[in-house]
Every structure is written in structure tokens, then in C-alpha cells.
N, C-alpha and C positions, 0 to 999 in steps of 0.2 A: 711800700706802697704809698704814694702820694695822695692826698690832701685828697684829692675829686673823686678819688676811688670811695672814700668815705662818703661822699653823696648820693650813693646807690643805695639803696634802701630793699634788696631783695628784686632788682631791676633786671631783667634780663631772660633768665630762665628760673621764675622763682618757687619753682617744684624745688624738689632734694638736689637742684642740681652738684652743686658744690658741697657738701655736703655727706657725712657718715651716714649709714641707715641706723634706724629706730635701736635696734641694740648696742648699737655699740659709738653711738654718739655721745658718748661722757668723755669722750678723749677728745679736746680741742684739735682739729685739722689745721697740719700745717700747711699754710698756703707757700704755692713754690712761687720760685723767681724767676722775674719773665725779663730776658735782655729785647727791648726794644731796640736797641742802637744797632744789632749785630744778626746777622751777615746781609752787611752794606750792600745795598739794591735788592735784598732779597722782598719779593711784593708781598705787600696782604690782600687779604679777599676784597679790600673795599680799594680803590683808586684814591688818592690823596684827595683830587675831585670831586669825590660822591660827597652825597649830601650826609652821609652819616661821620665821616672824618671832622665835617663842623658842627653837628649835633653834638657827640659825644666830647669835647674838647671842653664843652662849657657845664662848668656843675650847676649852674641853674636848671638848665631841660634837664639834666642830670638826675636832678634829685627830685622835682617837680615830676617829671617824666615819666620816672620810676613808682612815684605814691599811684598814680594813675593807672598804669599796665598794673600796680599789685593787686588796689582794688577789682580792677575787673577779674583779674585770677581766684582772685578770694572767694570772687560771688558765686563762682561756679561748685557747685558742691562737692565733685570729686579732686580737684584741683587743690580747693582749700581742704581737704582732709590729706593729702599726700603730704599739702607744704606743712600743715600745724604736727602732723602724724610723724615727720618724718628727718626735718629741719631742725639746725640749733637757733633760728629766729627765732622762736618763744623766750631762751633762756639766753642765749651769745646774741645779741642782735647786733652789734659791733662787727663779732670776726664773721658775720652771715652776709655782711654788707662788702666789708673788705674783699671776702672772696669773690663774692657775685661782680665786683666793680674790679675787680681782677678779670675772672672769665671773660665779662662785654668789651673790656679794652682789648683783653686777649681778639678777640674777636674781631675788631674794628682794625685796630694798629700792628698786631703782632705778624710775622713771619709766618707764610702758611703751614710750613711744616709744624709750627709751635701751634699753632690756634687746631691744625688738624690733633696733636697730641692732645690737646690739654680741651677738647671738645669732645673726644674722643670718650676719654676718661669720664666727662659730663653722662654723656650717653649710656656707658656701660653702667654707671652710677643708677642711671633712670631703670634701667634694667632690675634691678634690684626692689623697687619701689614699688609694691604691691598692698593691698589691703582693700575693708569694704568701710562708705562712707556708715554716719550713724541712721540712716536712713536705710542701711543695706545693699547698699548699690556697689558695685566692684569698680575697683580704680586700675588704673597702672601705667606709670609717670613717664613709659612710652607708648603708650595707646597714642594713634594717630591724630585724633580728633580734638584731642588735651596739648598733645604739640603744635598743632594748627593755632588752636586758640591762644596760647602763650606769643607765638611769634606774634600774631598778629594786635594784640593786647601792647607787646614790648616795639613794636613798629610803632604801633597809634602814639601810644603815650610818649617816648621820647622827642618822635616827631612834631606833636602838636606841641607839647611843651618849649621846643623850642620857637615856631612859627607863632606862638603867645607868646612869650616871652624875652625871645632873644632875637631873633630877626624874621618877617615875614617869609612864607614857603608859598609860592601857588598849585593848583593842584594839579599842575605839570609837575614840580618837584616833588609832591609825596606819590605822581604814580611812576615817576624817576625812582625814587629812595624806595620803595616796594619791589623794584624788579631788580637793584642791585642787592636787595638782603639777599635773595635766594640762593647764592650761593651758601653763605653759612646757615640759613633756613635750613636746606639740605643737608650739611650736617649736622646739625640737631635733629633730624629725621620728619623734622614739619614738614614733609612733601607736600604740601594742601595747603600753604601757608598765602594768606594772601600777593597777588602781585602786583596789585594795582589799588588804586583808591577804591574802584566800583567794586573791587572783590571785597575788600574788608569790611566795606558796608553791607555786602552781603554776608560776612560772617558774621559781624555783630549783628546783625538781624535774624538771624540763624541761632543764635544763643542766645538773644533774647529770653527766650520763655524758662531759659534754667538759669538766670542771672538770680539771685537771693538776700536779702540780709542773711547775716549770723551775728551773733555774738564777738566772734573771731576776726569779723569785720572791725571793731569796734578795737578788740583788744591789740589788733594790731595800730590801730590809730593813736593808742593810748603810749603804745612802743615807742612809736618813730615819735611819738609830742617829748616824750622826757628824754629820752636815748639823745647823746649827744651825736648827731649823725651827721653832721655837715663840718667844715671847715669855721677855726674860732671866729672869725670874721662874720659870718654870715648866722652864728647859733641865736645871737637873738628874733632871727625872722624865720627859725626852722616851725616855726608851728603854723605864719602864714604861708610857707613854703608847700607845706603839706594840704593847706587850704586852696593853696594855688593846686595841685596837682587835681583835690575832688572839682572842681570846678571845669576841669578840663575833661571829667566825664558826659557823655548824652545824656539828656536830661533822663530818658527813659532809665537810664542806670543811677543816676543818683536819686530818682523816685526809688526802684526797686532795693537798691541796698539801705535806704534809709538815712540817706546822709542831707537831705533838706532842712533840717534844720539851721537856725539863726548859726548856732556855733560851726558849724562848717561851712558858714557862705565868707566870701571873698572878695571884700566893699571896693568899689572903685579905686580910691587910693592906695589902697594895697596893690592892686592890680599893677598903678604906675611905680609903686616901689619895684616890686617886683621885675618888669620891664626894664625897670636902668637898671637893676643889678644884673639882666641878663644881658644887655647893653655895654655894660661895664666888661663884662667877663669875655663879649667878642674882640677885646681890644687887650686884655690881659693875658700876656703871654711869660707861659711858667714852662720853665727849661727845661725841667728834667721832668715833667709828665708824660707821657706813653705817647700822647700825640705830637709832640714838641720832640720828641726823638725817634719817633717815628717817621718826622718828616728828614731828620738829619740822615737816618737809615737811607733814606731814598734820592739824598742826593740835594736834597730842597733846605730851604733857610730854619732854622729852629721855627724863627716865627710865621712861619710858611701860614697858617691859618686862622693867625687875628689881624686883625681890620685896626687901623690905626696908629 
């Protein structure tokens, strides 16, 4: 797994998706191996074009992107009891990231018949996922309404992340990049998944009133601070990295989860660090990552999708 994979942070589908269930996750999951390169022309869900082939390519929205869609997952109460209830991010936060930054390339770059297997398996996984929050409320990690809110949690955050960070989006392009997720929306079963900017504003206004702190809010922030989760290069700025992602929540959400405090804001000059290193990474082109051979797959130059 390459370097950017490690900048996912539970990004994607960050229920059980990858993931053992509750009994029997003492056994480390082996993550399999995904040939990008091969079989030459064969397409993926996303157009080399889309907006999400240049999202995903750079580990800054990457990893920013992904603190972002976690929190808002977290907030919700059944959500964040499937992921803490059922995931090895409590204890493996490493190979939780690895896999998760496996499946969303899977997703992005890979050969559809691979992204249909290896989503496939996501799914049945979800299947499995069952229980009641400590509130009593019943979950279960394919209920429609919790797959709706994921996609659209992991649309917002990667997106915006990058339109912060790494090169502007207008909002022609995110309600571009909303109606080309849908196809792997739909297999992940989010049939309800936003498809437009107007929709996802309506959903995050629609879960509004169940957004929450927890504690678990917290303890995951405390994960991704120490957890080495980013590429060596970039580990001494993974803590404003992760400051960059809360910032990129509505304010109504960083009121409600509790994260206004001094230690989680994200001073202006961090903001321009942050900006050239997502600047920086539009122009860095790494060979053998899932995008860079992805584009080889299809006929297109390695460096088919940085700038410079």
C-alpha cells in the first residue's frame, strides 16, 4: 500500500466497513492486493475527468478530508456506536486506515469488476453490524439512513478539503462531483445519498438535531494527534492537519460537537502552510500510487493528473 493510503484516517466508509465484527476482531485482517495496472482499458466508476480522480490523488484533502466526514459520523449516535462497537480503530488505528485508504482508491481508480468485489464484501460486512447505542436506540451499519449520511459526510469532507486546500472547486463542480459518486453511492447501498450540493445541504440539515458531542469524539482526536498517520514528510504538521479538517466543519457542527475551543482552531498561517502543501502535492507525481497507475491502465501518461 503506498504512502497516501496512510492518510486516511477511517475516511470513506467509516462504519465496520473493512473491518472483522466485534467477536472476532483479534485477528489482524489481511488487506488484499489490488492490481491497478491491469486489465489495460478496463474503466472505473469514476472518468479519469471527474472531479474525484483529482481529489483523491493528493494526501492533503486526503487526510484533512477524511478528519472531517469522521467527525460528522462520530456525532451521530448510532454511527459512532457501530464504528467504536465494532472497528479495530480503537486499538489498530494504522491497519484501520490502511484498509479504509485501500477500499476509497479501490473505489476511485480500480477496475469495476474489483471495486464491485471488494465493495461488495464491504456491504455484506455491513450486514453483520448490528447492536443498541448506550442510549438504547438500535443501529445497523446498513440501515439506509446511516448509509445516506456516510456518503454524504465522505463527499463533503474530501471535497471541501480539497477546494480549501488544494485547488478551488465552484459549485458547478461539487454538484458535478455529487452526481458522478452515485454510481458507487449505490453500491454501498446509500440510495438517498446526496446528488447535488442543494441535496447535501439538505441532509446536513436534516441531522442536524442528532449531531452530539461524545467523549469518543475526543478520543478519536487524541488517535489521529499521536498515531503516526500521514506520510514522514508531512508528520510534523499531522496535528494542524487534523485542525485543518475540524475547521472545515459548519459552524453549527463544530458548536454542537464541542470542538470551539482555542486548541482546535486553525490560525491563519497555518491555513497558508497548509494550502502550499496541498499546492505542492497537485504537482507531485508518485508512480506507483493507485492514481498514477490508474491512469497508465487507461492508456493516459503516469502523470496524467498533476499540474506542473
Amino acid at each position: 500500500m503506498n504512502d497516501a493510503a496512510l492518510s486516511m484516517p477511517a475516511a470513506g466508509h467509516v462504519g465496520p466497513a473493512a473491518d472483522a465484527p466485534a467477536q472476532t476482531r483479534k485477528k489482524k485482517p489481511v488487506m488484499p492486493r489490488v492490481d491497478f495496472l491491469n486489465p489495460p482499458g478496463a474503466p472505473a466508476y469514476y472518468e479519469p475527468d471527474s472531479i474525484a480522480w483529482d481529489v483523491f490523488k493528493n494526501p492533503v484533502s486526503l487526510f484533512v478530508g477524511g478528519i472531517a466526514a469522521v467527525l460528522l459520523e462520530l456525532g451521530e449516535p448510532r454511527v459512532r456506536a457501530g464504528v467504536w462497537g465494532h472497528s479495530i480503530f480503537p486499538t489498530d488505528p494504522v491497519t484501520r486506515m490502511r484498509r479504509t485508504g485501500m477500499v476509497t482508491h479501490v473505489s476511485v481508480y480500480a477496475p469495476r469488476a474489483v471495486a464491485d468485489k471488494v465493495i461488495g464484501g464491504v456491504v455484506r460486512m455491513h450486514e453483520k453490524v448490528r447492536g443498541t447505542t448506550s442510549e438504547g436506540e438500535a443501529y445497523h451499519a446498513n440501515d439506509p439512513e446511516l448509509l445516506d449520511w456516510v456518503q454524504a459526510t465522505v463527499g463533503y469532507g474530501f471535497m471541501e478539503a480539497y477546494a480549501a486546500f488544494c485547488r478551488p472547486l465552484s459549485n458547478a463542480d461539487r454538484d458535478r462531483s455529487y452526481r458522478e459518486s452515485k454510481p458507487i453511492a449505490d453500491l454501498f447501498l446509500a440510495r438517498g445519498a446526496p446528488t447535488s450540493l442543494a441535496e447535501q445541504q439538505q441532509q446536513f440539515e436534516a441531522m442536524r438535531p442528532r449531531i452530539q458531542s461524545h467523549p469518543i469524539v475526543f478520543e478519536f482526536l487524541d488517535i489521529v494527534r499521536r498515531t503516526p498517520a500521514v506520510p514522514g514528510p508531512l508528520r510534523p504538521f499531522q496535528w494542524m492537519m487534523v485542525r485543518g479538517g475540524i475547521s472545515l466543519l459548519p459552524l453549527w457542527a463544530i458548536e454542537r460537537l464541542e470542538l470551539d475551543g482555542e486548541e482546535y482552531h486553525l490560525a491563519w498561517w497555518e491555513r497558508r502552510i497548509l494550502k502550499a502543501m496541498g499546492a505542492a502535492f497537485e504537482r507531485i507525481h508518485i508512480k506507483n500510487a493507485p492514481p498514477a497507475q490508474a491512469s497508465r491502465r487507461l492508456g493516459l501518461p503516469s502523470n496524467y493528473l498533476y499540474r506542473g
